[in-house]
N, CA, C and O atoms as a printed pandas DataFrame, in Angstrom:
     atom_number atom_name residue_name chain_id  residue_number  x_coord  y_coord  z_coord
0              1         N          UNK        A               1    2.187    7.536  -32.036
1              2        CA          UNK        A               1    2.756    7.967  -30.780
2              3         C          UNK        A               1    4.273    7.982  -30.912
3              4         O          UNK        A               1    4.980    7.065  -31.331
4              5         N          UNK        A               2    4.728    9.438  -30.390
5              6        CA          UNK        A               2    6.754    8.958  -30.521
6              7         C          UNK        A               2    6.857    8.015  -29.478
7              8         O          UNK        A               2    5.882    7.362  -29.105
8              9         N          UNK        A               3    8.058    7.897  -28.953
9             10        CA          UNK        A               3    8.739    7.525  -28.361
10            11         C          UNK        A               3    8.704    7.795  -26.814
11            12         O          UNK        A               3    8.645    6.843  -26.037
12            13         N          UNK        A               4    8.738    8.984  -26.404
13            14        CA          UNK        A               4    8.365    9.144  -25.105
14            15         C          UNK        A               4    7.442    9.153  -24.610
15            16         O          UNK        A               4    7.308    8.629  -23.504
16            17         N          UNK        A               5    6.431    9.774  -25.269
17            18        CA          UNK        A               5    4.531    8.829  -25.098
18            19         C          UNK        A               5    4.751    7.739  -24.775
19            20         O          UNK        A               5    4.549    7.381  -23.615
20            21         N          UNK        A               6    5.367    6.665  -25.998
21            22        CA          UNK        A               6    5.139    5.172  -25.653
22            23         C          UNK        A               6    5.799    4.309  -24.237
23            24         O          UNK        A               6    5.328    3.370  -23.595
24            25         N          UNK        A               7    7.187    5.139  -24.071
25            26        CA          UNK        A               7    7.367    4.763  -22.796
26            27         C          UNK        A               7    6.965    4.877  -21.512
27            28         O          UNK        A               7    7.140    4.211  -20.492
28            29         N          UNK        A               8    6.157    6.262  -21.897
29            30        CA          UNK        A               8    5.083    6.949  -20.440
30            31         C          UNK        A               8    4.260    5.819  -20.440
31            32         O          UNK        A               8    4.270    5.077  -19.458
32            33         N          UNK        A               9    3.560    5.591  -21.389
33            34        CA          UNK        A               9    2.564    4.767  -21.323
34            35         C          UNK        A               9    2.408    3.255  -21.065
35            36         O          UNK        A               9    1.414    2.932  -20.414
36            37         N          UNK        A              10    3.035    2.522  -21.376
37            38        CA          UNK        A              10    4.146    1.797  -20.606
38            39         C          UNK        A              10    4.280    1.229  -19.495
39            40         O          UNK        A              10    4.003    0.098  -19.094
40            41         N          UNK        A              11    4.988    2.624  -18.773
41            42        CA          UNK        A              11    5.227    2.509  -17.001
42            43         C          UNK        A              11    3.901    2.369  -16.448
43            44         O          UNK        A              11    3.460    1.424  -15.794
44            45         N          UNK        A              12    3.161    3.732  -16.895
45            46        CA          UNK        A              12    1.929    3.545  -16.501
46            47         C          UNK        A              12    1.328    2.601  -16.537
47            48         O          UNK        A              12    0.968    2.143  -15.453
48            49         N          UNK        A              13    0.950    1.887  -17.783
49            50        CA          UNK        A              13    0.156    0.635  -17.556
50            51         C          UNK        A              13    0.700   -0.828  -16.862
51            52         O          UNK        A              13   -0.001   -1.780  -16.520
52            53         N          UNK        A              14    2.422   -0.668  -16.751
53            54        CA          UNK        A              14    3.317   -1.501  -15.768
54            55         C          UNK        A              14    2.303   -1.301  -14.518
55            56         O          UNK        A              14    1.480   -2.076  -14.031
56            57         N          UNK        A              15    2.716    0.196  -14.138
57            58        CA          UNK        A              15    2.249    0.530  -12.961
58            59         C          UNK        A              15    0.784   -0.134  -11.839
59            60         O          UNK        A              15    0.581   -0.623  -10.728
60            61         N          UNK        A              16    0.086    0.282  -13.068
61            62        CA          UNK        A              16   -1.433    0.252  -13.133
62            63         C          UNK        A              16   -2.158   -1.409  -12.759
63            64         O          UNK        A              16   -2.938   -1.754  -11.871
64            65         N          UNK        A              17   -1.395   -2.296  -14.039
65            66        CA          UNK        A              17   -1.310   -3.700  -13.466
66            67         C          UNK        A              17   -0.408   -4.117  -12.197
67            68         O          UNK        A              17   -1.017   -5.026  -11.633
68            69         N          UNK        A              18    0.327   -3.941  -11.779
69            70        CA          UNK        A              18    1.194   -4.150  -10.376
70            71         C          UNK        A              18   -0.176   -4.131   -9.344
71            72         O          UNK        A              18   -0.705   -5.024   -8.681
72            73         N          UNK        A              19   -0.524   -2.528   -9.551
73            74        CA          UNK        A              19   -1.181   -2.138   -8.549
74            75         C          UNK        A              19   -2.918   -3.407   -8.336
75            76         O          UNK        A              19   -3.328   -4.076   -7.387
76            77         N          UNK        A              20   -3.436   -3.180   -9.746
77            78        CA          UNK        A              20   -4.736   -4.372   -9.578
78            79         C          UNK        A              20   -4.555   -5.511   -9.481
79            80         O          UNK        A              20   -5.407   -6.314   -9.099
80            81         N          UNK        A              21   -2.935   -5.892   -9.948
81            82        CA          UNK        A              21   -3.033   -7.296   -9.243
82            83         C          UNK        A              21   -2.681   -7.233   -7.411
83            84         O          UNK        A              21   -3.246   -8.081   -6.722
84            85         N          UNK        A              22   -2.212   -6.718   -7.063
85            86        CA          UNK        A              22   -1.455   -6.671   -5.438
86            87         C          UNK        A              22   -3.154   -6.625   -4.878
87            88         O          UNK        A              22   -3.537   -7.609   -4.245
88            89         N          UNK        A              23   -4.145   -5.472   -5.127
89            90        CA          UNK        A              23   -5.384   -5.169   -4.379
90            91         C          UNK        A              23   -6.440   -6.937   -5.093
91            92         O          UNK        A              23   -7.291   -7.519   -4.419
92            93         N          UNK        A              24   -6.120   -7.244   -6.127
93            94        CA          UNK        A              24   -6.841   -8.342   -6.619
94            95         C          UNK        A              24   -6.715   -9.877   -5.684
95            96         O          UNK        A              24   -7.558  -10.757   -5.515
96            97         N          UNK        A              25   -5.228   -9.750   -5.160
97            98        CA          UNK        A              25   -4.568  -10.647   -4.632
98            99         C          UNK        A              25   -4.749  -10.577   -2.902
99           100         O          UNK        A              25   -4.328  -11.534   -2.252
100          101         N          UNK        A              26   -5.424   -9.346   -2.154
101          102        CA          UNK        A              26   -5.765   -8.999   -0.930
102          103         C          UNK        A              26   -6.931  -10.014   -0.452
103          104         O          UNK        A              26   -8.002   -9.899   -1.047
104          105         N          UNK        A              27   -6.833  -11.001    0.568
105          106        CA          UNK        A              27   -8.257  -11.401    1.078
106          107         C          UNK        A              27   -9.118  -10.756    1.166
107          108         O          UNK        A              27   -8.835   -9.558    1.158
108          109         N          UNK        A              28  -10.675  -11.123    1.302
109          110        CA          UNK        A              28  -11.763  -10.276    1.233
110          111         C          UNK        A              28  -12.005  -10.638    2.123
111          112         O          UNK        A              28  -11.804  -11.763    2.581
112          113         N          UNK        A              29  -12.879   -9.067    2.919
113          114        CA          UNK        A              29  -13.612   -8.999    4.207
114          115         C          UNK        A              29  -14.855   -9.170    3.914
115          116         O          UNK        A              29  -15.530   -8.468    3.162
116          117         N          UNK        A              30  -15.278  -10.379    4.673
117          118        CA          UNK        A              30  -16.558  -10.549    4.618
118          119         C          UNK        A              30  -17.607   -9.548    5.246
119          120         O          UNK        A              30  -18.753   -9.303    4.869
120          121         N          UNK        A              31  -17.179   -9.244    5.882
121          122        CA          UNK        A              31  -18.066   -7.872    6.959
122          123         C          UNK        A              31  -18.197   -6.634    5.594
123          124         O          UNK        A              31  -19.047   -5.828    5.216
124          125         N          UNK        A              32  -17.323   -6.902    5.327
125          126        CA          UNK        A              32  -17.241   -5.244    4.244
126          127         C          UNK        A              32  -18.371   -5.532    2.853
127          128         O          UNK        A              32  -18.775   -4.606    2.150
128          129         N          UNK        A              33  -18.721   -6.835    2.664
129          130        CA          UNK        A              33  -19.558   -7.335    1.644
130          131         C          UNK        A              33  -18.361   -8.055    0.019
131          132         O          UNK        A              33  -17.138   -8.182   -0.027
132          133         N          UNK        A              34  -18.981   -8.232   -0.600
133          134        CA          UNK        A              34  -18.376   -8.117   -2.225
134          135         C          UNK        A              34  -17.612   -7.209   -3.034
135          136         O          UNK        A              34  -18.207   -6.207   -3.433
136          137         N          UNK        A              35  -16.702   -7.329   -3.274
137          138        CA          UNK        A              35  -15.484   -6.469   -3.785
138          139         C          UNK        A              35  -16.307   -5.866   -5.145
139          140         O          UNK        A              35  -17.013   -6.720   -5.680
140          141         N          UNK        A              36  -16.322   -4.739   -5.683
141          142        CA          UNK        A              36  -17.222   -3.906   -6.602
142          143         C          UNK        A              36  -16.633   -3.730   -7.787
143          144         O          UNK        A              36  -17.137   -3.382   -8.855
144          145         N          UNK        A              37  -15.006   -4.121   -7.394
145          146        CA          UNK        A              37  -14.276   -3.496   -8.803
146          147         C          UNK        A              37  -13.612   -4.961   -9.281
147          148         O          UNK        A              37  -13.305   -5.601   -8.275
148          149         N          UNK        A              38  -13.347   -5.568  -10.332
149          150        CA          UNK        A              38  -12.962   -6.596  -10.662
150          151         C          UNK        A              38  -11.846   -5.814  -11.139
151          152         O          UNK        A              38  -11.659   -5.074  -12.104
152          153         N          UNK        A              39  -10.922   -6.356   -9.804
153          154        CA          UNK        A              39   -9.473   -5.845  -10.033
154          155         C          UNK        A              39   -8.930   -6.970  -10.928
155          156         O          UNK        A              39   -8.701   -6.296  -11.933
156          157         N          UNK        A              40   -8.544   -8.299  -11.277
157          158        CA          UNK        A              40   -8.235   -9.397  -11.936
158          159         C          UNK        A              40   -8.403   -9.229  -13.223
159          160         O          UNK        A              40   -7.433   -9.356  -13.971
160          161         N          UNK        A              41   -9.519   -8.948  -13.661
161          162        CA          UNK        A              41   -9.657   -8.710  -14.920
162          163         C          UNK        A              41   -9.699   -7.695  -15.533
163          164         O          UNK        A              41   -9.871   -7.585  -16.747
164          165         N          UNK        A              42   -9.459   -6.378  -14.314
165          166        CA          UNK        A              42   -8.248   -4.774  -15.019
166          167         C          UNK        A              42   -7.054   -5.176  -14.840
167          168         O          UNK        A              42   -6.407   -5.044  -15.879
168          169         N          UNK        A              43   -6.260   -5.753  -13.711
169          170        CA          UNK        A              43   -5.025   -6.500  -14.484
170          171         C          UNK        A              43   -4.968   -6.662  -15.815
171          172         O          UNK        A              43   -4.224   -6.077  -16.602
172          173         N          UNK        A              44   -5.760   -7.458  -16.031
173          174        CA          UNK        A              44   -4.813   -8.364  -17.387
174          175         C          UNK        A              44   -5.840   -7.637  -18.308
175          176         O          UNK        A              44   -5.903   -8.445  -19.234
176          177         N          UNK        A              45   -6.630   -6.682  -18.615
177          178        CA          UNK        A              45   -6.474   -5.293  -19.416
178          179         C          UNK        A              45   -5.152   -4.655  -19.283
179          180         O          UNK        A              45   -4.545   -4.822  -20.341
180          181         N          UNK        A              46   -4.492   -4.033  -18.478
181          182        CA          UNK        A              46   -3.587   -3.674  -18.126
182          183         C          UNK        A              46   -2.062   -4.248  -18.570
183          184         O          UNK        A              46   -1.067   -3.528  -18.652
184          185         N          UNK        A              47   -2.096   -5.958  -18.885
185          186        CA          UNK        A              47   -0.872   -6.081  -18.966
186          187         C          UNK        A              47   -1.137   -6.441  -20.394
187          188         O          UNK        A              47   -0.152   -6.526  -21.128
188          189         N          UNK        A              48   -2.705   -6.735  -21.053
189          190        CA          UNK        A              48   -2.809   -6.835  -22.883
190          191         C          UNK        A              48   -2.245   -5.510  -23.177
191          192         O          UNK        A              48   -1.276   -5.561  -23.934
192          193         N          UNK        A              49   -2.571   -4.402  -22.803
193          194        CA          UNK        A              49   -2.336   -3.263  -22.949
194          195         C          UNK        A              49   -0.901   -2.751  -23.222
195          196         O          UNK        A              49   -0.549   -1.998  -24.130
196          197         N          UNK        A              50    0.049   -3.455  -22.004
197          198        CA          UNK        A              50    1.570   -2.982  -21.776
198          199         C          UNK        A              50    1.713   -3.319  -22.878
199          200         O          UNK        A              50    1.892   -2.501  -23.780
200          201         N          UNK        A              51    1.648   -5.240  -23.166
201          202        CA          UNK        A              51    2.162   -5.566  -24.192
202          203         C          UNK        A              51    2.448   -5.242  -25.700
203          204         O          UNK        A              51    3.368   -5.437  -26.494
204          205         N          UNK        A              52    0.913   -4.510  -25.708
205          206        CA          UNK        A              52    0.919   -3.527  -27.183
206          207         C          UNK        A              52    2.058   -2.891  -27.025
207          208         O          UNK        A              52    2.950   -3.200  -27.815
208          209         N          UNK        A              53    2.287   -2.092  -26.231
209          210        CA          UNK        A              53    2.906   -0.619  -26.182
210          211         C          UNK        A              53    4.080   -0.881  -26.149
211          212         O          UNK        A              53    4.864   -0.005  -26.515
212          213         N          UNK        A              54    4.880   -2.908  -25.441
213          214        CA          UNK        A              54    6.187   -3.076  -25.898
214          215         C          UNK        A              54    6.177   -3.473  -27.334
215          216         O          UNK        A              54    7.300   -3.410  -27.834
216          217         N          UNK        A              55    5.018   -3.954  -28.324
217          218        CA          UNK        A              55    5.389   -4.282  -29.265
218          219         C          UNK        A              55    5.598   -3.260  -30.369
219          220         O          UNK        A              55    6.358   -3.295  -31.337
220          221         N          UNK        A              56    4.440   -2.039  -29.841
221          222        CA          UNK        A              56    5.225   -0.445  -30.611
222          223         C          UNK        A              56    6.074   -0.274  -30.220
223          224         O          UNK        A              56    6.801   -0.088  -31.195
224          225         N          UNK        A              57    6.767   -0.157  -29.181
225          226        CA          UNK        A              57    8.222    0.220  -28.686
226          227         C          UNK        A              57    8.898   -0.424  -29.295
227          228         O          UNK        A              57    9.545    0.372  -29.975
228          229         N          UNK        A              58    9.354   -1.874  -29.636
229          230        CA          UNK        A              58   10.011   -2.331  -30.730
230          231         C          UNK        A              58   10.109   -1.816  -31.824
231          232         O          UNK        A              58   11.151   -1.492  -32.394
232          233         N          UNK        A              59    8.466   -1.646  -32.384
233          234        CA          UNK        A              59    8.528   -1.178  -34.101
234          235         C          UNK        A              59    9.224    0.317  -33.991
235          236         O          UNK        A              59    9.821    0.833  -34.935
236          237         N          UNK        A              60    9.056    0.941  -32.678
237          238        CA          UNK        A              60    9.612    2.683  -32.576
238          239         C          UNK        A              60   11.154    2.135  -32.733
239          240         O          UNK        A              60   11.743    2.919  -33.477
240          241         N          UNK        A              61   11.720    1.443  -32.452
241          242        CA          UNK        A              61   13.112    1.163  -32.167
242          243         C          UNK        A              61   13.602    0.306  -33.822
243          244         O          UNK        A              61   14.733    0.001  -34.203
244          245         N          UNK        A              62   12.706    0.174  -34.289
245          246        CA          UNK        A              62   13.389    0.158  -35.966
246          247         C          UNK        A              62   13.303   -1.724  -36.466
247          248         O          UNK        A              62   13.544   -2.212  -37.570
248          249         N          UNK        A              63   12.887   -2.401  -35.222
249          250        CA          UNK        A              63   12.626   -4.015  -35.545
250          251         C          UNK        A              63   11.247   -4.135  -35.631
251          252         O          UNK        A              63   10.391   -3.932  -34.770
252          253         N          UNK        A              64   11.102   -4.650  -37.297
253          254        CA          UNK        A              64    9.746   -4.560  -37.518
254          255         C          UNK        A              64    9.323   -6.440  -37.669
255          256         O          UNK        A              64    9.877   -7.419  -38.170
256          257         N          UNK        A              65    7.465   -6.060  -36.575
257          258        CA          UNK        A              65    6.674   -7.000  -36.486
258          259         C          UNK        A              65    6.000   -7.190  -37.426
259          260         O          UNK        A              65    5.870   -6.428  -38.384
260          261         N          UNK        A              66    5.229   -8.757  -37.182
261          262        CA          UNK        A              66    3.744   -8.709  -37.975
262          263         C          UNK        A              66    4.783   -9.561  -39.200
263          264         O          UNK        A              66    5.857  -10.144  -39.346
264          265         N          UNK        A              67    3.170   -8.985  -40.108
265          266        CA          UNK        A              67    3.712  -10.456  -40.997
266          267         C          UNK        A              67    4.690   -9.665  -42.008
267          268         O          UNK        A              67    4.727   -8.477  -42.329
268          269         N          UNK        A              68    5.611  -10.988  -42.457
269          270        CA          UNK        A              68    6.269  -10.543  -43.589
270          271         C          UNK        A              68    6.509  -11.428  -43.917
271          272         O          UNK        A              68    7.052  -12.375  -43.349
272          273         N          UNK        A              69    5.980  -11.235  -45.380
273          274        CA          UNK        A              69    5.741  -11.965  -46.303
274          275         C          UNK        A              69    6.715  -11.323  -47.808
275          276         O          UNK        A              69    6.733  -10.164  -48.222
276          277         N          UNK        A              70    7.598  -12.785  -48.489
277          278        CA          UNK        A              70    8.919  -12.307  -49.234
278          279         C          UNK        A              70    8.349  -13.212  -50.622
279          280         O          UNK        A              70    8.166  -14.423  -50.742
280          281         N          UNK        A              71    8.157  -12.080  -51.600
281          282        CA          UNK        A              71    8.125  -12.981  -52.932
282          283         C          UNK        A              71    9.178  -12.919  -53.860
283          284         O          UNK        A              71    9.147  -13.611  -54.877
Protein backbone atom coordinates (compact mmCIF):
# COMPACT_ATOMS: atom_id res chain seq x y z
CA UNK A 1 0.00 0.00 0.00
CA UNK A 2 1.61 3.73 -0.72
CA UNK A 3 1.21 6.20 1.39
CA UNK A 4 -2.05 7.75 0.84
CA UNK A 5 -3.96 4.42 1.01
CA UNK A 6 -2.28 3.98 4.33
CA UNK A 7 -3.37 7.18 5.68
CA UNK A 8 -7.03 6.78 4.25
CA UNK A 9 -7.06 3.78 5.96
CA UNK A 10 -6.10 4.92 9.06
CA UNK A 11 -8.67 7.71 9.54
CA UNK A 12 -11.04 5.33 8.59
CA UNK A 13 -10.37 2.75 10.97
CA UNK A 14 -9.68 5.91 13.67
CA UNK A 15 -13.03 6.73 12.57
CA UNK A 16 -14.72 3.45 12.64
CA UNK A 17 -13.41 2.64 16.30
CA UNK A 18 -14.54 6.19 17.77
CA UNK A 19 -17.76 5.42 16.34
CA UNK A 20 -18.20 1.46 18.02
CA UNK A 21 -16.87 2.52 20.96
CA UNK A 22 -19.33 5.82 21.60
CA UNK A 23 -22.60 3.25 20.36
CA UNK A 24 -20.73 0.33 22.63
CA UNK A 25 -20.61 2.79 25.52
CA UNK A 26 -24.67 3.86 25.05
CA UNK A 27 -27.01 2.24 27.87
CA UNK A 28 -29.23 -0.47 26.72
CA UNK A 29 -32.94 -0.38 26.36
CA UNK A 30 -34.41 -3.00 27.85
CA UNK A 31 -37.77 -2.65 25.98
CA UNK A 32 -35.77 -2.75 22.67
CA UNK A 33 -34.32 -6.39 23.77
CA UNK A 34 -30.34 -7.39 23.36
CA UNK A 35 -27.98 -5.35 21.41
CA UNK A 36 -27.20 -7.71 18.04
CA UNK A 37 -23.97 -6.17 17.08
CA UNK A 38 -21.00 -6.53 19.50
CA UNK A 39 -19.91 -3.09 19.10
CA UNK A 40 -16.83 -3.63 21.93
CA UNK A 41 -15.28 -6.15 20.31
CA UNK A 42 -15.45 -4.24 16.59
CA UNK A 43 -13.80 -1.56 18.51
CA UNK A 44 -10.85 -3.13 19.39
CA UNK A 45 -10.80 -4.94 15.78
CA UNK A 46 -10.77 -1.54 14.75
CA UNK A 47 -8.08 -0.08 16.87
CA UNK A 48 -5.68 -3.77 16.31
CA UNK A 49 -6.27 -2.72 12.91
CA UNK A 50 -5.28 1.24 13.15
CA UNK A 51 -2.36 0.10 14.88
CA UNK A 52 -1.05 -2.02 11.97
CA UNK A 53 -1.57 0.71 9.59
CA UNK A 54 0.50 3.19 12.13
CA UNK A 55 3.15 0.66 12.20
CA UNK A 56 3.22 0.60 8.13
CA UNK A 57 3.02 4.22 8.21
CA UNK A 58 6.25 4.28 10.06
CA UNK A 59 7.97 1.61 7.87
CA UNK A 60 6.32 4.00 4.71
CA UNK A 61 8.17 6.90 6.41
CA UNK A 62 11.67 5.12 6.20
CA UNK A 63 11.97 3.88 10.27
CA UNK A 64 12.23 0.36 10.07
CA UNK A 65 10.41 -2.23 12.60
CA UNK A 66 10.54 -5.78 13.65
CA UNK A 67 13.43 -7.59 14.38
CA UNK A 68 16.90 -6.67 13.75
CA UNK A 69 19.20 -8.70 14.24
CA UNK A 70 23.33 -7.46 13.77
CA UNK A 71 26.12 -10.04 13.24
Amino acid sequence: MDLTATIAAAVVLLLLAVLCGWRGARPSNVLKGPRMVPWRPLMMVCVVAFMLMLVHLVNLLGVETGNQTRY
